[in-house]
N, C-alpha and C positions, 0 to 999 in steps of 0.2 A: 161868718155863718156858712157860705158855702165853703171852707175847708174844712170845716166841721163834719157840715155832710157830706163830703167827698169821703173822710175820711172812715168816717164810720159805713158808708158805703161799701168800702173795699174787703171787709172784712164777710159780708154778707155774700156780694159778688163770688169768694174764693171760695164760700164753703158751699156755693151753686156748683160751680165749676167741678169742686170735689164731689158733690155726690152724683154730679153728669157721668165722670170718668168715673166711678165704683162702679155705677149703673150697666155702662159700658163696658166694663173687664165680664160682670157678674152673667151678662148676656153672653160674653165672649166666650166663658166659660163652660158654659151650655154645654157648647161642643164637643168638647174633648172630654168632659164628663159623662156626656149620654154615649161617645163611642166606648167609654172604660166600661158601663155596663153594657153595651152590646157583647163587648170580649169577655167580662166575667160569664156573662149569660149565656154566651151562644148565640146569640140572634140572629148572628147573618148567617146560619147553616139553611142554605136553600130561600134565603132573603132580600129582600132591596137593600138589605142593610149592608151586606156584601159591598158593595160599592164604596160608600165613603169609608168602612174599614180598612180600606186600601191606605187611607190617608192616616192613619193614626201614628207614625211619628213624627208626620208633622204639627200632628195636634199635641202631641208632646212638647215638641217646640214653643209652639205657641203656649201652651201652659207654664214654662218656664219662662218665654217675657212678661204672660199675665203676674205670674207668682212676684216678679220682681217691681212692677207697677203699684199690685196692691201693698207689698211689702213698703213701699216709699211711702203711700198713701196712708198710711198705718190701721189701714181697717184688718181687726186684729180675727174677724170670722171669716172673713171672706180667705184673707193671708194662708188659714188652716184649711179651707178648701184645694187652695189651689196649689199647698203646697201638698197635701196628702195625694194627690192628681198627679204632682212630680215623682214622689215618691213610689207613686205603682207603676206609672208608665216607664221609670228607671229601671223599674226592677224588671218589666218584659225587656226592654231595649238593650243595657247594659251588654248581658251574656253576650250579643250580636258580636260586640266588639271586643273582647275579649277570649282568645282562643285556647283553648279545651288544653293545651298542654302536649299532647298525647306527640310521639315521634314515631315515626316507621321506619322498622330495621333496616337497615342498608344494605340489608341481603333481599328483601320482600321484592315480587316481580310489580312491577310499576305497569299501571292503565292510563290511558291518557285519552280521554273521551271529550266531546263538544257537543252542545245543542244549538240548534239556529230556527228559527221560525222562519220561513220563508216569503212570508207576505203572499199567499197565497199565489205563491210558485215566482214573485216578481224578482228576488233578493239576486243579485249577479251572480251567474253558476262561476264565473273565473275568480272571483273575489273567493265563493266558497273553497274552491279547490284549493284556493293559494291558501286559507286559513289553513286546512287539512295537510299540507305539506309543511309552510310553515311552522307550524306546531306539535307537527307529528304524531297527528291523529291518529289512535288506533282503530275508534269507535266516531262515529257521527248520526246523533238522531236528529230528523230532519220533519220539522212538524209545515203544515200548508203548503202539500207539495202533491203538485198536479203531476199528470201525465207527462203534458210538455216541459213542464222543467225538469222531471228526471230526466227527459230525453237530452235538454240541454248540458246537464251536468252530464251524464255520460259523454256527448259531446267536449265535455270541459277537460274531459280527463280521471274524473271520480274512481271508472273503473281499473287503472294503472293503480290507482293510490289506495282503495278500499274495495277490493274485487268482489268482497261478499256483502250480500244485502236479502233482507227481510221485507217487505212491501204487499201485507194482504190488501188482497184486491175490496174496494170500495172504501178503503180506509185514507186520510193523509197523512200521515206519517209512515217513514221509514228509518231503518237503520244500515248502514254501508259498515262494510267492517275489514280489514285487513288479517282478522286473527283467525285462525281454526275456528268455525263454527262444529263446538260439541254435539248440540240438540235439537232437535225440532223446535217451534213454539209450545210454550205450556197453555193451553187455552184454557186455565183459569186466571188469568193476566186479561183484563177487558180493554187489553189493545197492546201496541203490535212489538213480540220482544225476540230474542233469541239467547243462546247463551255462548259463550267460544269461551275457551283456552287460553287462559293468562301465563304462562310458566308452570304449565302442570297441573292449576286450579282453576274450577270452572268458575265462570261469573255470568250473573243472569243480567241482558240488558231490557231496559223495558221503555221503549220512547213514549211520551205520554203529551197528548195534547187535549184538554179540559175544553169543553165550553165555556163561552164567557162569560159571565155572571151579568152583564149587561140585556146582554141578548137573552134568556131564560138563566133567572140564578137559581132554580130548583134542578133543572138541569146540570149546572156545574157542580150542582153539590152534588149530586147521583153519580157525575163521573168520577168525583174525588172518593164517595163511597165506598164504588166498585176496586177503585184500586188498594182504601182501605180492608178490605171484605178479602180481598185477594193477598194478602201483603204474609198477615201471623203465617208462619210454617214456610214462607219461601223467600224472605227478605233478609234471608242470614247474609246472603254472597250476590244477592240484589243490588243495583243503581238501577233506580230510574229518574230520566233525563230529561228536561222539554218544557215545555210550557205550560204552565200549573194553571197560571190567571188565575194564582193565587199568591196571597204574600204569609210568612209566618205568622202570621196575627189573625188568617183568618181562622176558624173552629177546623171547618171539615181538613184542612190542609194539619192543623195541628193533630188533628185525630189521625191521621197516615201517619204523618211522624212519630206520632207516639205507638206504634207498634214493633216501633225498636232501630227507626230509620234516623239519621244524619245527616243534617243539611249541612253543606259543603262550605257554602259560605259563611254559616255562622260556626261550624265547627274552627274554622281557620280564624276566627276574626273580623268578618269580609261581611258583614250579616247585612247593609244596610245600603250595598252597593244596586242603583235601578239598574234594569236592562230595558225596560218599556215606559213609554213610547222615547225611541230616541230619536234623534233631529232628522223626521222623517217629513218630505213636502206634501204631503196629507197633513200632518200637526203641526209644526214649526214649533214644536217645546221640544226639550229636552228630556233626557229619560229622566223619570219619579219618581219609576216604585217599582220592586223586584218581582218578578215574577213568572223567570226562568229559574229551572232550579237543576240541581245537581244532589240527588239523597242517594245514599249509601246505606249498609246493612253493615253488623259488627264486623263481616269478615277482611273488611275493606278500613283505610286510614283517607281521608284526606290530605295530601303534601302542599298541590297549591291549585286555583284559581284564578281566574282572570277572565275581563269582558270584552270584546271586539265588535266593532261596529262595521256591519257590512252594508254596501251600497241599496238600496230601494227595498232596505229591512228597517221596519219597525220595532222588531224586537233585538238586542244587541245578544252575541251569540256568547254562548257560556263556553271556556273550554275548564276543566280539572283535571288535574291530576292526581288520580289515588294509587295507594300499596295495597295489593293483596295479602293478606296476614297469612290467611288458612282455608 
């Protein structure tokens, strides 16, 4: 009698269990579902939604152990949920890691630029300087940068190594540069650029540093706007550098780029590498999510990329390397 009821018991028990854990994926999936309509939508242009959009390839992740959970579970609607969730979110992600093809002549004069956040002016000006030599920086845009840390970094040696610089007053950001500066600033640029002399062609640098969608995300969106608004007509022979505190997935960040700009790291392959927050003693996590960037305009190629981690910085510094075409 009681192995009878044990036995038939067990069967009861598992299909508890099973519709616990359906329950549990279908909840799980919530997430990365309402973030794919946020991005189909739009929604985090100037939103609180901004924020967890930051996280959507991890929610892709996640959707691809969901997918495989329910797949084992054989719930056969849910399975098509979560696998049509894999199938969109691949289809944004992919491209990141796969690089565009494209080679640059071996005759094309080569730029070699960096961005660094500064942690508002904490980041080591010797640590900077030695990136800038080490790497043979031509171009450095330098976003949360006070008084006293320019001072320091001229102190460091900046100005041996990058004699020319751009620094409108009341702004944080600057640009140091070793090349010919061609031009004045173009003040339809809503922050702070210049242009020099690559090998005979001019290029326009533009350092950019966004609000951060925390702190007012309608504000971030207005300054991504601005640079959208700014971009058609002068983005041919354009990079702009810096701190976006945005990642490709958000709207307003895709609307710049789609005025005919090229993200550096996903043109190379590199699309999914974080710079922020990295193993800074304010966080104690590791960087997450990208959102320094490096865009270019057609007249420019992408060659290579790379991230470097500077002392009492938060944000890891971008350096690239591009070709001038034309």
């Amino acid at each position: 009698m009681t192995d009878r009821t044990s036995k038939s018991a067990s069967p009861a028990r598992r299909s508890r269990w099973r519709l616990a854990a359906l329950v549990g994926c279908g909840v799980l999936l919530l997430g990365p579902a309402g973030l794919a309509v946020v991005r189909l939508l739009g929604w985090d242009d100037g939103t609180v939604l901004a924020l967890p959009m930051a996280g959507l390839p991890y929610a892709a992740l996640l959707s691809v152990l969901l997918l495989a959970v329910v797949a084992v579970l054989r719930a056969r609607w849910l399975t098509g949920v979560a696998a049509a969730l894999v199938v969109l979110q691949l289809w944004w992600l992919v491209p990141r890691f796969v690089p565009d093809g494209a080679h640059a002549p071996a005759d094309a004069p080569r730029l070699r630029v960096a961005t660094s956040n500064n942690y508002m002016g904490q980041v080591s000006p010797k640590s900077l300087v030695d990136l800038v030599r080490e790497q043979r920086i031509d171009v450095l845009a330098v976003e949360e940068q006070s008084d006293s840390a320019a001072d320091a970094l001229d102190a460091a040696g900046i100005r041996t190594l990058l004699p020319h610089r751009e620094r409108p007053a009341g702004t944080d950001t600057a640009l140091y540069t070793r090349l010919p500066v061609g031009s004045t600033a173009d003040p339809a640029w809503p922050t702070t650029n210049l242009t020099v002399d690559v090998g005979g062609r001019p290029v326009q640098l533009v350092a950019v540093h966004t609000y951060y969608p925390l702190g007012d995300a309608r504000r971030w969106a207005e300054d991504l706007h601005g640079l959208r608004a700014a971009a058609p007509g002068r983005n041919h022979n354009a990079v702009l550098l810096g701190d976006f505190n945005a990642t490709l997935d958000h709207k307003p960040m895709r609307d710049l780029i789609g005025t005919g700009l090229t993200d550096t790291h996903e043109e190379l392959g590199a699309g999914l590498f974080p710079t922020w927050p990295q193993d800074h003693p304010d966080y104690h996590v590791p960087a997450v999510i990208q959102i320094d960037h490096v865009l270019h305009g057609p007249a420019l190629t992408a060659v290579d990329v790379s991230e470097h981690a500077l002392p009492r910085s938060d944000h890891r510094a971008v350096v690239a390397e591009l070709a001038v075409l034309r």
